[in-house]
C-alpha positions as CSV (number, residue, x, y, z in Angstrom):
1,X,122.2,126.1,98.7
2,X,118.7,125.3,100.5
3,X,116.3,126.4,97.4
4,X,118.7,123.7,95.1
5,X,118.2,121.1,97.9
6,X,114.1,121.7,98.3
7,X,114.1,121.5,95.0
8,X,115.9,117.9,94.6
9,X,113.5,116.9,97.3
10,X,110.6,118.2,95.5
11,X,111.4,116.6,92.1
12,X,112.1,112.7,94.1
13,X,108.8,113.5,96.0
14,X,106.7,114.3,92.4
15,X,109.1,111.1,91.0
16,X,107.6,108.4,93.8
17,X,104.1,109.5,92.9
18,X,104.1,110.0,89.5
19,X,105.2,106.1,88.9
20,X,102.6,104.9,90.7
21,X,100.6,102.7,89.1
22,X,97.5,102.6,91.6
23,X,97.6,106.9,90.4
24,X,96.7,106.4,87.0
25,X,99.3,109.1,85.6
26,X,100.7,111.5,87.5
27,X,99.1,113.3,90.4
28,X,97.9,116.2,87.8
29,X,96.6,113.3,86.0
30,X,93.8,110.5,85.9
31,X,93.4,108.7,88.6
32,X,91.1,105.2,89.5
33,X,90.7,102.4,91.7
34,X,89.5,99.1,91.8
35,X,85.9,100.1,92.7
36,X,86.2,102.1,89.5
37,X,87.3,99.4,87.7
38,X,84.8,97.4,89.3
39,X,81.5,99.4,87.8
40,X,83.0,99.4,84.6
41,X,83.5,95.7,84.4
42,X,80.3,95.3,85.9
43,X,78.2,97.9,83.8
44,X,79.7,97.4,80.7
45,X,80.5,93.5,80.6
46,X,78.5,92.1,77.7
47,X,80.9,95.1,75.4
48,X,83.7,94.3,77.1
49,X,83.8,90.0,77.6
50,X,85.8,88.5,74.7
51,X,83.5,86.2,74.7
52,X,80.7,88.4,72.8
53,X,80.6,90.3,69.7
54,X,82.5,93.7,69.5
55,X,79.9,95.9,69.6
56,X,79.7,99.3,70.7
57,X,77.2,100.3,73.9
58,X,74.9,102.9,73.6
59,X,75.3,106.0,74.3
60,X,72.6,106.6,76.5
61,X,73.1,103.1,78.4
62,X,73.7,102.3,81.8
63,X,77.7,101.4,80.3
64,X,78.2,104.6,78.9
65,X,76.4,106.6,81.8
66,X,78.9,105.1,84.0
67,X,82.2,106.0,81.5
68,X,80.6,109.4,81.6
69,X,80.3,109.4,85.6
70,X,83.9,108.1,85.6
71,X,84.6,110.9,83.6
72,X,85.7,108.2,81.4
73,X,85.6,110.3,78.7
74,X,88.0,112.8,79.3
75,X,92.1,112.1,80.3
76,X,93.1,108.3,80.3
77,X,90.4,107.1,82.6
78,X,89.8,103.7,81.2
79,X,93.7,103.4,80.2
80,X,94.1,103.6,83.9
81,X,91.0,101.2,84.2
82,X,93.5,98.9,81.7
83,X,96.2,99.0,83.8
84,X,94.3,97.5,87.0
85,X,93.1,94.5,85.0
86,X,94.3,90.9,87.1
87,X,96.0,88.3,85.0
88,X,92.3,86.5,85.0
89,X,90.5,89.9,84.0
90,X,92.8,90.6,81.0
91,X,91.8,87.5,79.6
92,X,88.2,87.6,80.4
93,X,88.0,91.2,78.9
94,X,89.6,92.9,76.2
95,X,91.6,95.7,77.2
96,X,91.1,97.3,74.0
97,X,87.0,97.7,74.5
98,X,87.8,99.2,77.6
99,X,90.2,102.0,76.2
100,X,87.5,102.6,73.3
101,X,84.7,102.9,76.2
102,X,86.5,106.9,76.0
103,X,85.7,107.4,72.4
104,X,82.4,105.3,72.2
105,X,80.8,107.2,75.4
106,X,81.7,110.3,74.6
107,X,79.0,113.3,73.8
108,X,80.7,114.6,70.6
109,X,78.9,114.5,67.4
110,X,80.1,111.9,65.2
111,X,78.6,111.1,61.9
112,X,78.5,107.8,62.3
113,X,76.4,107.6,65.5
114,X,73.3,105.4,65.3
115,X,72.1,107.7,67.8
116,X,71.9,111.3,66.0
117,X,68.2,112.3,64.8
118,X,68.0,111.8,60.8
119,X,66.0,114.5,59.5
């Protein structure tokens, strides 16, 4: 009867911190704060302001340097990031930049990178 009740009080222990916001995901999982949000918004804010064109940064930019650092690029990092946007932030910067900050930072070859070497 102990193992089932350490058990129970496992699974409500891994319950509290898994829905968590301020833990990204789960405790396994991506996690950020506001200082992380912070350099993003900073670094990255004339790809991210609704108020400018939708434009991808560069891969080797300070914005993507940063993603990287963040390990951005890997798990939901900027998701996360998303999540800890204010009222006032959300409509300053679209969320949707931020979650394609992942994709548009990342290292992977992609064919339609204006930063590959044409031959």
């Amino acid at each position: 009867m102990i193992p089932s009740k350490v058990f129970v009080c496992f699974l409500l222990v891994l319950t509290i911190i898994c829905v968590n916001p301020m833990l990204g995901e789960c405790f396994f999982g991506t996690k950020c704060t506001d200082q992380d949000k912070r350099q993003i918004l900073y670094n990255c804010v004339f790809n991210l302001k609704k108020s400018n064109p939708d434009t991808p940064p560069p891969r080797g930019g300070l914005c993507c340097n940063v993603v990287r650092e963040l390990r951005g690029t890997k798990g939901n990092m900027m998701k996360c990031i998303a999540k800890l946007l204010t009222k006032e932030e959300k409509e300053q910067y679209d969320v949707t930049r931020i979650q394609k900050l992942k994709s548009d930072c990342s290292l992977g070859r992609s064919s339609s990178s204006l930063d590959e070497v044409k031959s």
